[in-house]
TINU-291869 format. One record per residue (C-alpha): residue number from 1; residue in three letters; x, y, z. Coordinates in pm, whole numbers, plus 32768, in hexadecimal, padded with zeros to 4 digits. Example, Ala and Ser with C-alpha at 12.3 -4.5 7.8 and 13.67 -1.06 7.14 Angstrom:
TINU-291869
NODE    k    r     u     v     w
NODE    1  Ala  84CE  7E3E  830C
NODE    2  Ser  8557  7F96  82CA
//
This chain:
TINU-291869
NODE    k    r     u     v     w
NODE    1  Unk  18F8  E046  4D99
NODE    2  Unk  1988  DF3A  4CB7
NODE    3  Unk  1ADD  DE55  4CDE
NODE    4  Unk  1B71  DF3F  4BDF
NODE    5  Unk  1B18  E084  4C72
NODE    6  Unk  1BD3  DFDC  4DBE
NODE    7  Unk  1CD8  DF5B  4D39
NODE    8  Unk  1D3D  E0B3  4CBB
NODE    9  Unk  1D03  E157  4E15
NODE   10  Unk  1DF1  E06F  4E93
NODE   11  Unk  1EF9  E0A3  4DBC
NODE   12  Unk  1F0C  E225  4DC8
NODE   13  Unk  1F1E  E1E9  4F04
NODE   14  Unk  2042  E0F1  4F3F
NODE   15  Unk  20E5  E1D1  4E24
NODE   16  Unk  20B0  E2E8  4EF5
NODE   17  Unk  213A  E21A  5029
NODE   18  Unk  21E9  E109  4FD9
NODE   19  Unk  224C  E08D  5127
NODE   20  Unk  2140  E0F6  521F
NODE   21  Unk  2168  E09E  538C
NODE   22  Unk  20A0  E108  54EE
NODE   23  Unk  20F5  E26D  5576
NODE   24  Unk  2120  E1A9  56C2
NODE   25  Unk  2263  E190  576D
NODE   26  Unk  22D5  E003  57A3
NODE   27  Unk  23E5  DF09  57A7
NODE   28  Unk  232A  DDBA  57F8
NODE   29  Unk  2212  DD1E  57C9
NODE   30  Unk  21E0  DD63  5950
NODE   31  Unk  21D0  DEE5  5937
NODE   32  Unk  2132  DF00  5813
NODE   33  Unk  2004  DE25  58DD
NODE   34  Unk  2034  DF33  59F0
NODE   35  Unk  2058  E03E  5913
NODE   36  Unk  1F01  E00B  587B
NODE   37  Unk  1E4F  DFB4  59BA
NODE   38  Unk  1EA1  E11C  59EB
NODE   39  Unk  1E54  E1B5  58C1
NODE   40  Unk  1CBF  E17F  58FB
NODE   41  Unk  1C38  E2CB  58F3
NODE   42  Unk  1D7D  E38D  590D
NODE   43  Unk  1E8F  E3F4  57F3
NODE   44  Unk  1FB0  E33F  576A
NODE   45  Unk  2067  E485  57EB
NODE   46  Unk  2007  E469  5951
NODE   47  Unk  2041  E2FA  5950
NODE   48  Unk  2198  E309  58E8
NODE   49  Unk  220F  E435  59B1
NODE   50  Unk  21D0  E31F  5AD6
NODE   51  Unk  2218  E1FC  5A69
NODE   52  Unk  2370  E26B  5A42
NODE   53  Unk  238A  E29A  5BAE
NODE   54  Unk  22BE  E16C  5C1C
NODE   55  Unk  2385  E06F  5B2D
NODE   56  Unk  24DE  E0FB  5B9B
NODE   57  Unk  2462  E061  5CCA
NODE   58  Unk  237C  DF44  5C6F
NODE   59  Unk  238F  DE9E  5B35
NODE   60  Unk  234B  DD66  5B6F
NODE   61  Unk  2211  DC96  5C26
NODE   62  Unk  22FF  DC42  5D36
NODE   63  Unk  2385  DD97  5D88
NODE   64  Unk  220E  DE31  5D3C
NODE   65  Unk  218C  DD5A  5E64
NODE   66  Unk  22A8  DDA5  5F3C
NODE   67  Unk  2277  DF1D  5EF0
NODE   68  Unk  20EC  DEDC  5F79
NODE   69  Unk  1FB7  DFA9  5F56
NODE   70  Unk  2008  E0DE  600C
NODE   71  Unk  214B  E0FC  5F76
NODE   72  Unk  20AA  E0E0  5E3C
NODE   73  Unk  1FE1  E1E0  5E55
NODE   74  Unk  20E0  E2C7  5E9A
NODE   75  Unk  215C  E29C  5D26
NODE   76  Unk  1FF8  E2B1  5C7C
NODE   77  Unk  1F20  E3AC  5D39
NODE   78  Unk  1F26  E48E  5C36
NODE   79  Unk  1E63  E3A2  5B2B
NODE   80  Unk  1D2A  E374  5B67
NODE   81  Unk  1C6D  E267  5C35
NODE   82  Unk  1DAC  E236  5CC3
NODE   83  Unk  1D48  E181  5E17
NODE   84  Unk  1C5B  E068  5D16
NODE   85  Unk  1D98  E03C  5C23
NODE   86  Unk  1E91  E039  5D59
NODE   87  Unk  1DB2  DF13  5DFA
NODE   88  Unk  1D91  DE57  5C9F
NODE   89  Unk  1EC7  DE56  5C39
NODE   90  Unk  1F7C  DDFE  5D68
NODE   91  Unk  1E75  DCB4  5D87
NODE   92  Unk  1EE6  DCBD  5C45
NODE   93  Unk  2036  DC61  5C82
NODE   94  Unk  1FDC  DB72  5D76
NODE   95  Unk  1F1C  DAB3  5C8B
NODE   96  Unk  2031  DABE  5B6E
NODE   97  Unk  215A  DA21  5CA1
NODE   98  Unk  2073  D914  5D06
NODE   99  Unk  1FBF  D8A4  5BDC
NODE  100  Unk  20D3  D91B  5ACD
NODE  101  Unk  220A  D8FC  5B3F
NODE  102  Unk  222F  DA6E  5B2E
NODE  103  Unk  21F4  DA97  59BC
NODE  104  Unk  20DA  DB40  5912
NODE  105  Unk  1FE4  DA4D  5870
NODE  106  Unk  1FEE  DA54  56DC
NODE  107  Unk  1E59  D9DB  56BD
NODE  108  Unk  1D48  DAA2  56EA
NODE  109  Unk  1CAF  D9A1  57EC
NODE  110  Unk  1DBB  D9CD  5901
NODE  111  Unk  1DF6  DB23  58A7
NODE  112  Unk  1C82  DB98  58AA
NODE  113  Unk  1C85  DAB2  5A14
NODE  114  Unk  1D6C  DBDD  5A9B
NODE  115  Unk  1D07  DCF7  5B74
NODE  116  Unk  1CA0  DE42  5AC8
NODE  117  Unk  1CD4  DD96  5971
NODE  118  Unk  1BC0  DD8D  5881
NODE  119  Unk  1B93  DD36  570B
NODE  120  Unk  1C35  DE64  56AA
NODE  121  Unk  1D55  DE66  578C
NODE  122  Unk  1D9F  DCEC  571E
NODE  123  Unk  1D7E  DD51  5598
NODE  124  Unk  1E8D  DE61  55D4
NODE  125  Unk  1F72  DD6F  568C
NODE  126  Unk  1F52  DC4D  5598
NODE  127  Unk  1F85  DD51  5495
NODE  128  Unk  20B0  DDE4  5506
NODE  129  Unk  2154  DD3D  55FE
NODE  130  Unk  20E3  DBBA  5519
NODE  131  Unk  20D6  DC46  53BC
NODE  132  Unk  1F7E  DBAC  53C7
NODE  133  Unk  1E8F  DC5C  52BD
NODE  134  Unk  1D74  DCD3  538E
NODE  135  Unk  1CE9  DE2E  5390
NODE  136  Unk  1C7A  DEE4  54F8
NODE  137  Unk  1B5E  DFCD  5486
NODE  138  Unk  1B7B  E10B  5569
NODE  139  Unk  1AEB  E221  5539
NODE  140  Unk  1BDE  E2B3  544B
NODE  141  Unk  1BA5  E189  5367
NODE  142  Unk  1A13  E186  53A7
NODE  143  Unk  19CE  E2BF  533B
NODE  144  Unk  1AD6  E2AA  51EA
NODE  145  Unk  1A55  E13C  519B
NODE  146  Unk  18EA  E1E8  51BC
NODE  147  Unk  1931  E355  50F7
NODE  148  Unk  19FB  E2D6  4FF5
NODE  149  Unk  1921  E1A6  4F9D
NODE  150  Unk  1A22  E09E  4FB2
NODE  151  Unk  192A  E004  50C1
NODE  152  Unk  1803  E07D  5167
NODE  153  Unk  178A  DFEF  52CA
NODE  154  Unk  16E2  E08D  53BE
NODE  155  Unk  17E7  DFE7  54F6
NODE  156  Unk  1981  DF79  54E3
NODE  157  Unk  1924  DE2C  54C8
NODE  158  Unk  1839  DE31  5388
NODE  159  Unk  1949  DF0C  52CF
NODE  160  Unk  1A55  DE41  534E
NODE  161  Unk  198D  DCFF  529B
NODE  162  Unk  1969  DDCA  5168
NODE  163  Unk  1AC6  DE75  5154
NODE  164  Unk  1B7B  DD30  516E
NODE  165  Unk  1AB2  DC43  5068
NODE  166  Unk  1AE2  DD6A  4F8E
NODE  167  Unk  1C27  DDE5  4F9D
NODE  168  Unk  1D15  DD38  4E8A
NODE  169  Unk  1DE2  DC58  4F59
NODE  170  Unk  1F36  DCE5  4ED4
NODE  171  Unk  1EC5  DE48  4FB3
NODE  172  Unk  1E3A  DD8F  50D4
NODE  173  Unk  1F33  DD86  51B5
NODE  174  Unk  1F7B  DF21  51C7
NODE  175  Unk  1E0F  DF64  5176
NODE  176  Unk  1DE5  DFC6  52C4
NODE  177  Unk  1F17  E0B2  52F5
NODE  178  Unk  1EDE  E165  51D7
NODE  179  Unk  1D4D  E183  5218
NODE  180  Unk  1D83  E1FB  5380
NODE  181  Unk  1E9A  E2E2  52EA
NODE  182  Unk  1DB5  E353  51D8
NODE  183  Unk  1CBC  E3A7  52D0
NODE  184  Unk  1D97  E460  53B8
NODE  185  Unk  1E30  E542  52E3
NODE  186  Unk  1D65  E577  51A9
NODE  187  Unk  1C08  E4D6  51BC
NODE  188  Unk  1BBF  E569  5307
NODE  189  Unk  1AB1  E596  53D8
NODE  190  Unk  1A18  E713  5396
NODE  191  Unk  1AD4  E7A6  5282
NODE  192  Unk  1B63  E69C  5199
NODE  193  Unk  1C9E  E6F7  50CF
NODE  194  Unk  1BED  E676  4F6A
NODE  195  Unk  1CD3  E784  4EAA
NODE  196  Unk  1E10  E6D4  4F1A
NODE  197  Unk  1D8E  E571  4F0C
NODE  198  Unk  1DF5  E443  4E0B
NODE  199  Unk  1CEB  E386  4E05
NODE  200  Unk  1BC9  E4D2  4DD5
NODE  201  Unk  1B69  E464  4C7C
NODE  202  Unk  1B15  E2FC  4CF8
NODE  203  Unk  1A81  E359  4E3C
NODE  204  Unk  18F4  E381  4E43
NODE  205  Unk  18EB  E474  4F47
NODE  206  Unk  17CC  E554  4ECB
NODE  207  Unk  1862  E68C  4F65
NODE  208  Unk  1997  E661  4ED1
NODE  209  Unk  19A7  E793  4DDB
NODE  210  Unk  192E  E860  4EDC
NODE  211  Unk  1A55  E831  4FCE
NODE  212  Unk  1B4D  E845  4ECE
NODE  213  Unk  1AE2  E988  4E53
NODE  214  Unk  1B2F  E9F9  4FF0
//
């Protein structure tokens, strides 16, 4: 796929969405940090439905420590892992009041230094919480980057290389939003929407005509 072919994609799709932003419920960048700790392997729904209990409580490192482990788990047992994500993220807080004053970290260093934070997690934080233009490859974005032909890799990292020395650096910063969006509601994973999609006669998905005819 060439810069032009790109280029297009991404402007369908910011003229499609203008103003894209994470289905995840935050205020700060504090609960956002929380918020995707959560989110591994678990929806943006079920994440939501308790953070709004657990940050009426906690929203803060301070009062997440106070609240402690158990406690913790009380709000989140119904996402997955919970008892891994309850013990990272409340060493998590522990780390942020002694080594950051309380705030969440705006590098990828520190924040990639954090409990239950990896690459991905620190990509969406610096993203959305920094306006930082990285791009956290999940496995919405994988599979789009891979199907469509914007970027083929065989793991996140290799199509996160690819997807951000290619994307024109005017779409950069929502790239990911509207990729993971893409992917979510239109590029998905077993039955692709191609009739109702902007960007089918740029994609190179070789099945293409065959799902829009479903």
């Amino acid at each position: 796929m060439n810069r032009q072919k790109r280029t297009a994609i991404f402007h369908r799709l910011k003229t499609a969405n203008p103003a894209p932003r994470t289905e995840l419920c935050f205020r700060t960048p504090f609960e956002l940090l929380i918020a995707v700790i959560l989110s591994a392997q678990a929806t943006d729904r079920s994440v939501n439905k308790a953070t709004e209990r657990l940050f009426a409580v906690a929203d803060t490192p301070g009062a997440m420590w106070a609240l402690g482990e158990p406690r913790l788990k009380e709000y989140i047992q119904t996402i997955g892992l919970f008892n891994t994500k309850a013990r990272n993220i409340i060493e998590c807080c522990r780390i942020l009041l002694e080594r950051h004053q309380g705030l969440v970290p705006n590098n990828r260093h520190d924040l990639e230094a954090l409990p239950g934070v990896g690459r991905k997690t620190a990509n969406v934080v610096l993203n959305t919480a920094f306006g930082q233009p990285t791009l956290a490859v999940d496995t919405h974005i994988l599979r789009v980057a891979n199907r469509t032909g914007l970027a083929r890799g065989h793991t996140p990292r290799q199509v996160e290389d690819k997807l951000t020395r290619w994307i024109p650096k005017e779409y950069l910063q929502d790239a990911h939003h509207w990729l993971i969006l893409h992917g979510r509601y239109v590029c998905t994973a077993r039955k692709p929407r191609c009739a109702a999609c902007v960007i089918y006669d740029l994609c190179e998905f070789e099945d293409k005509a065959a799902y829009a005819r479903n």
